[in-house]
C-alpha positions in Angstrom: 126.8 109.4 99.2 128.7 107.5 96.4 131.1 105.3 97.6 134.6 107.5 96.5 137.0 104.6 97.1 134.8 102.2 94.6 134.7 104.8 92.2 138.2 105.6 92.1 138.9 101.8 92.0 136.5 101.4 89.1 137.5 104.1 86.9 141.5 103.4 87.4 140.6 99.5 86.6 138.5 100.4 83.0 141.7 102.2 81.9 144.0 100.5 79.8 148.0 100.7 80.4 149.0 102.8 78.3 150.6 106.3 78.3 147.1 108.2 77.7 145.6 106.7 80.3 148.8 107.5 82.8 148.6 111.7 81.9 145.1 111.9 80.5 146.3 113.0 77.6 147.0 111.8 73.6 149.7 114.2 72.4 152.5 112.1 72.1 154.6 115.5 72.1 152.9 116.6 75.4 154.5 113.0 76.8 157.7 113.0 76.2 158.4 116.4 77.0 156.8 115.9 80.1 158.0 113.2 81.7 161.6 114.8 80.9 160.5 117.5 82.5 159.2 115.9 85.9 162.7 114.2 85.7 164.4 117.0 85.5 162.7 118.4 88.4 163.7 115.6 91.4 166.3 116.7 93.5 169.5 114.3 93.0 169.0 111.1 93.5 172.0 109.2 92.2 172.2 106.9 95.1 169.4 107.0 96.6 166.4 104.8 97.8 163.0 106.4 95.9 160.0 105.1 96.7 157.4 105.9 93.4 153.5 105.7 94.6 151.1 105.6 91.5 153.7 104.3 89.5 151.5 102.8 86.8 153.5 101.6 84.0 156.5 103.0 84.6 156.9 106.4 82.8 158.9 107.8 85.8 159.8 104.8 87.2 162.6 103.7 84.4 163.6 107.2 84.4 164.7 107.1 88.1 165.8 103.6 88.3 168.5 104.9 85.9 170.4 106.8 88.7 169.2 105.7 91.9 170.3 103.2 93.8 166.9 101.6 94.3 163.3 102.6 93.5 159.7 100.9 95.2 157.2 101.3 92.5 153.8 101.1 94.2 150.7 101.3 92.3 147.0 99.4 93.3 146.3 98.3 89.8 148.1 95.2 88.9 147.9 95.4 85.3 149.8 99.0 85.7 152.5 97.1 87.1 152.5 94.6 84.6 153.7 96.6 81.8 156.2 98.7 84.4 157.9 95.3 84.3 157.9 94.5 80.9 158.8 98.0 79.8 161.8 98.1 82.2 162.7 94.6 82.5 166.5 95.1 81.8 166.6 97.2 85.6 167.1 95.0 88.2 166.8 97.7 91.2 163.1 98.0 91.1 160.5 96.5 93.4 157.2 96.2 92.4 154.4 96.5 94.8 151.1 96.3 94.1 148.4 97.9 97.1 146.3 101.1 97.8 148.5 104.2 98.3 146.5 104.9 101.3 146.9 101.6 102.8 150.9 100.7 101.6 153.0 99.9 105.1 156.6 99.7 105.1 159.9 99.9 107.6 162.1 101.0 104.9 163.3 104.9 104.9 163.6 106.7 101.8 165.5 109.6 100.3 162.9 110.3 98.0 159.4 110.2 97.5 157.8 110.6 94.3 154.0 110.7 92.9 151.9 112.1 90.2 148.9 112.9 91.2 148.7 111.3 94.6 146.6 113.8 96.3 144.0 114.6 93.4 143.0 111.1 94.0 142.9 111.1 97.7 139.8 112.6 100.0 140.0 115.6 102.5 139.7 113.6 105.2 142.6 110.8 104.1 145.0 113.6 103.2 146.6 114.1 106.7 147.2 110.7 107.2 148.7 110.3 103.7 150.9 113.3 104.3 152.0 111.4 107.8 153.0 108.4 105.8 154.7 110.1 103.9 156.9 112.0 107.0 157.0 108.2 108.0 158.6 106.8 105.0 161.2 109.8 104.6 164.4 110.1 105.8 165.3 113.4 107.6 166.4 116.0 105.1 164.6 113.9 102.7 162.7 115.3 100.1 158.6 114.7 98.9 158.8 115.5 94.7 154.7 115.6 93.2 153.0 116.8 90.8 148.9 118.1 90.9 146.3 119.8 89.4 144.6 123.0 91.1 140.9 123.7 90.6 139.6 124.9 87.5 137.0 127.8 86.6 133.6 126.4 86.5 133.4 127.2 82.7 136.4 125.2 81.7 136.4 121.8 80.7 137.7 119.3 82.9 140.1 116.4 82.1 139.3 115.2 85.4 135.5 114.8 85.6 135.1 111.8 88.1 133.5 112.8 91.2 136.7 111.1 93.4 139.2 113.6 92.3 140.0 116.7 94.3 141.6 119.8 93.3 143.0 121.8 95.3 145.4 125.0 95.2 149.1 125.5 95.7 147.9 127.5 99.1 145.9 124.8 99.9 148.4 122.1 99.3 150.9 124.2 101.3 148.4 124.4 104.6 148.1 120.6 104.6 151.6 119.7 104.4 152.9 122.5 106.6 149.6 121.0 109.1 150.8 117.7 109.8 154.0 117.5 112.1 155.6 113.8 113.4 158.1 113.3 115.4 159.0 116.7 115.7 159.0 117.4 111.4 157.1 118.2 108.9 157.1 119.5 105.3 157.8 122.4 103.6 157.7 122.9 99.7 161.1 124.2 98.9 160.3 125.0 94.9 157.4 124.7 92.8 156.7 125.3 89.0 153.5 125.0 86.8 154.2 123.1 83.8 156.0 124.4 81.0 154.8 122.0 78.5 151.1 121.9 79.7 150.6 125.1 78.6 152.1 124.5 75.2 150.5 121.7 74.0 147.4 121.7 75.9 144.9 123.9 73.8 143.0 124.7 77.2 145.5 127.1 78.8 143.5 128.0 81.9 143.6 124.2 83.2 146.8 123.9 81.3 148.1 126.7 84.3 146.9 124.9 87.0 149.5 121.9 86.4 152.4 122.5 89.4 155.5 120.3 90.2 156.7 121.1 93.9 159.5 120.1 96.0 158.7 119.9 99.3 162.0 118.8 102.3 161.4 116.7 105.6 162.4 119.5 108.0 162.6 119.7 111.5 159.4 122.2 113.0 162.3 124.3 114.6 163.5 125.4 111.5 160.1 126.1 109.9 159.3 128.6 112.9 162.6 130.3 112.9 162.3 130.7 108.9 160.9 134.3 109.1 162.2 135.6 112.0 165.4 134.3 113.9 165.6 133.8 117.3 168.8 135.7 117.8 171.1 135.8 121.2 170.6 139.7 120.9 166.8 138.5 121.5 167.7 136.6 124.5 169.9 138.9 126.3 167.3 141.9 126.3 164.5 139.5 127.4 167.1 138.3 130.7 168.1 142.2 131.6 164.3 142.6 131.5 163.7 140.4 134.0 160.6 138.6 133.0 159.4 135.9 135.4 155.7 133.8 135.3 152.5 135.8 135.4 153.9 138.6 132.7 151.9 139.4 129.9 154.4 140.0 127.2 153.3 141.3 123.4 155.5 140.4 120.4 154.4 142.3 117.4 156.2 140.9 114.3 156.8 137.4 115.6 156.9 135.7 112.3 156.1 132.2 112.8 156.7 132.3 116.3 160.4 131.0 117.5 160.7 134.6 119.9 157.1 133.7 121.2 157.6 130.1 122.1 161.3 130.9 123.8 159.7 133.3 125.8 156.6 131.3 127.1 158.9 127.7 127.5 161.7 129.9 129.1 160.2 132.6 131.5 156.7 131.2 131.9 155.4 134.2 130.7 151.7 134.6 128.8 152.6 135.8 125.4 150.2 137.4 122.5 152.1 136.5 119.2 151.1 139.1 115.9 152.4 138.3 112.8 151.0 139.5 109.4 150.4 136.6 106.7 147.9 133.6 107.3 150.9 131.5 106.3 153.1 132.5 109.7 150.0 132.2 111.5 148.8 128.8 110.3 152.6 127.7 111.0 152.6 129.1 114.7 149.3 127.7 115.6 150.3 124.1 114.2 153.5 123.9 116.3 151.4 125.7 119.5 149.1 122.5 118.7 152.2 120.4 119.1 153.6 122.0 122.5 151.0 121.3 125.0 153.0 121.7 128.1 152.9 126.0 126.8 149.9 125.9 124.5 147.7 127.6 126.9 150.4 130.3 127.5 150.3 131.6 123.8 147.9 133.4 121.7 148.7 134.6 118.2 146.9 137.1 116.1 147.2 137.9 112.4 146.8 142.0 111.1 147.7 142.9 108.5 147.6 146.8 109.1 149.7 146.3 112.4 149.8 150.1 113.3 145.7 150.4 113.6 145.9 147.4 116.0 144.2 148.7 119.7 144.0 146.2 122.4 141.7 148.3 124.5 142.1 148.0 128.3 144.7 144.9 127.8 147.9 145.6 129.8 151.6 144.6 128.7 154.2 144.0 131.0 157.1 143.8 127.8 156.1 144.8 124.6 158.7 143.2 121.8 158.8 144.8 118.3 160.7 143.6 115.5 161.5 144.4 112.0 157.8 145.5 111.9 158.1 148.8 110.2 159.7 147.2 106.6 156.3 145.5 106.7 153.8 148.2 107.5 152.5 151.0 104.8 152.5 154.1 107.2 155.2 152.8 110.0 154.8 156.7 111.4 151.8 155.5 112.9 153.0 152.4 114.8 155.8 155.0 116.0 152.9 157.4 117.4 151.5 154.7 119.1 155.2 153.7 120.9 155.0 157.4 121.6 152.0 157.7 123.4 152.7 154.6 125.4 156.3 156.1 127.0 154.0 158.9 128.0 152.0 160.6 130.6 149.2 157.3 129.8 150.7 154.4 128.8 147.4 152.7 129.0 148.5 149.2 127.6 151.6 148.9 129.9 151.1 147.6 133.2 153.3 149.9 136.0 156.4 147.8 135.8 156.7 147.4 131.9 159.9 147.2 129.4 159.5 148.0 125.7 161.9 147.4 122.9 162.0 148.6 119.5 163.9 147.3 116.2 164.1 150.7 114.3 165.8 151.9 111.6 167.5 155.2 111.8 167.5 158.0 109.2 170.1 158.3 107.7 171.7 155.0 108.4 171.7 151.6 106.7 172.1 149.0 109.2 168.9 148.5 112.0 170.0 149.2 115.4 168.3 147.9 118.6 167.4 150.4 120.8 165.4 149.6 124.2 163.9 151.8 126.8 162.7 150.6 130.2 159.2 152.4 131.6 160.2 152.5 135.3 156.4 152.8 136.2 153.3 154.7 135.0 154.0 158.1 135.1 155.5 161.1 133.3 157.9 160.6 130.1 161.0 161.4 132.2 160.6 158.6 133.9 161.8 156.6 131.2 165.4 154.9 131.2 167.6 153.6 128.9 168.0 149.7 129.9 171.9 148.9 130.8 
């Protein structure tokens, strides 16, 4: 196996500082407009500490120093840095630093931290540890501004054709921030645009489309999980009349990314099966599930996207939870047949002394109002009572 690391160093070493060896690309047109553009993209930063990694020779880097209040320009190739200096001599709040990305160390906490392709140039199995540098070096409520390049189709000529670069897709680049939590935070891209002026003067508009800028924010978990799906005090309240104590297997259909499901395992004790209906909500739920070990083994969560052909067999439910589910669902009659046949004569998934509640919007009115029924005990549909 080639050595990645030595590769990288060698190739980045036999370029010469200059712009077309910063953005891989001669149009002088293409650079200007560019760089304006990635500038124009940063959150504010008038006052702010920046730290730049792959600086190089300082397109950004002048740029930003311009409004900050300070900017770290780190890049591993000293003659880079040389030029950074000499082209922006006349700043006096920039530090130079010259080391590996993957290896910088520092106490300082920024406001901002900004790379060009920091990842393309980084291995799979470095990423995660980049990405916790990164939550590292952040203040909270700071903000992570980069720039990559997704994969190309295999008939499309590469700019990138050294065997250490890795392209991966916006997706992608989503599951392994959103994968790495510290100290209770982690990131979440907040905007992201391909480039405007990649496609117009790049000739190659397939690979010109796969040049993104995102804006991802240092965010506490907590507000990551309760992004889809509030925990509300409404929530709460129905779960305390119902009366749900350790040992109940409770079902949440429509639990988002998860907030309902972990207040009700942490809270009651209760074993809870989590569905939610994108691979995003369930990669988030299972990464903060990871990070709670004291409940982890009291959760499940499930993905389906066709939520009203679920069938959970002989499984038994002692509170079945349902959300806004029927604004996601194609046919929502058939989750509503289902909810049917389990208030009557067979509820075969509720245990004898289970509560369901529904989130269900009436005909004929705008707003959704909560309506619960309590199932006394298996047995005929009469037996069913409003809860208090």
């Amino acid at each position: 196996m080639a050595d990645v690391d030595k590769d990288r160093k060698e190739f980045w070493s036999s370029q010469p500082a200059v712009l077309d060896s910063m953005v891989l690309c001669d149009n002088p047109l293409f650079q200007e407009a560019d760089t304006d553009y990635m500038v124009h993209y940063l959150p504010p930063i008038a006052n702010k500490s920046v730290l730049e990694l792959g600086a190089g020779i300082g397109r950004l880097t002048g740029e930003i120093a311009k409004k900050a209040k300070d900017i770290t320009a780190v890049d591993f190739m000293q003659h880079f840095l040389d030029v950074n200096k000499v082209n922006n001599r006349h700043m006096s709040n920039i530090t130079y630093i010259c080391d590996d990305f993957t290896k910088f160390q520092t106490d300082k906490k920024y406001d901002l931290v900004v790379s060009a392709w920091l990842f393309v140039n980084t291995k799979d199995e470095v990423v995660d540890k980049m990405i916790g540098l990164v939550l590292e070096w952040l203040q909270p409520g700071g903000y992570f501004t980069f720039r990559e390049s997704g994969p190309y189709d295999e008939d499309v000529p590469m700019r990138f054709k050294q065997n250490f670069f890795h392209h991966r897709t916006p997706f992608k680049l989503h599951q392994l921030l959103g994968g790495v939590v510290k100290d209770g935070h982690t990131l979440t891209i907040t905007r992201c645009k391909n480039s405007r002026f990649s496609m117009k003067y790049d000739h190659d508009i397939a690979a010109a489309v796969t040049e993104v800028f995102y804006v991802a924010k240092k965010v506490p978990i907590e507000l990551v999980l309760a992004s889809t799906l509030p925990l509300t005090t409404i929530s709460c309240s129905y779960l305390k009349k119902m009366g749900v104590v350790a040992g109940w297997q409770v079902l949440v259909v429509g639990c988002g990314t998860g907030a309902l499901v972990f207040h009700i395992a942490s809270t009651y004790g209760a074993d809870v099966l989590g569905v939610n209906f994108t691979i995003k909500d369930f990669n988030a739920a299972v990464i903060h599930q990871k990070c709670s070990p004291d409940i982890a083994s009291l959760i499940l969560f499930e993905m389906i996207v066709a939520v009203e052909e679920a069938d959970y067999g002989a499984e038994c439910f002692d509170v079945i939870l349902i959300q806004e589910t029927q604004l996601m669902m194609n046919d929502p009659t058939k989750l509503f047949a289902n909810i049917r046949m389990l208030s009557g004569n067979v509820p075969r998934r509720l245990s004898p002394r289970t509560s369901f509640t529904k989130r269900l919007l009436l005909k004929g009115i705008n707003k959704a109002e909560l309506m619960s029924v309590k199932i006394v005990e298996k047995g005929p549909a009469e037996k069913v009572q409003p809860v208090a």
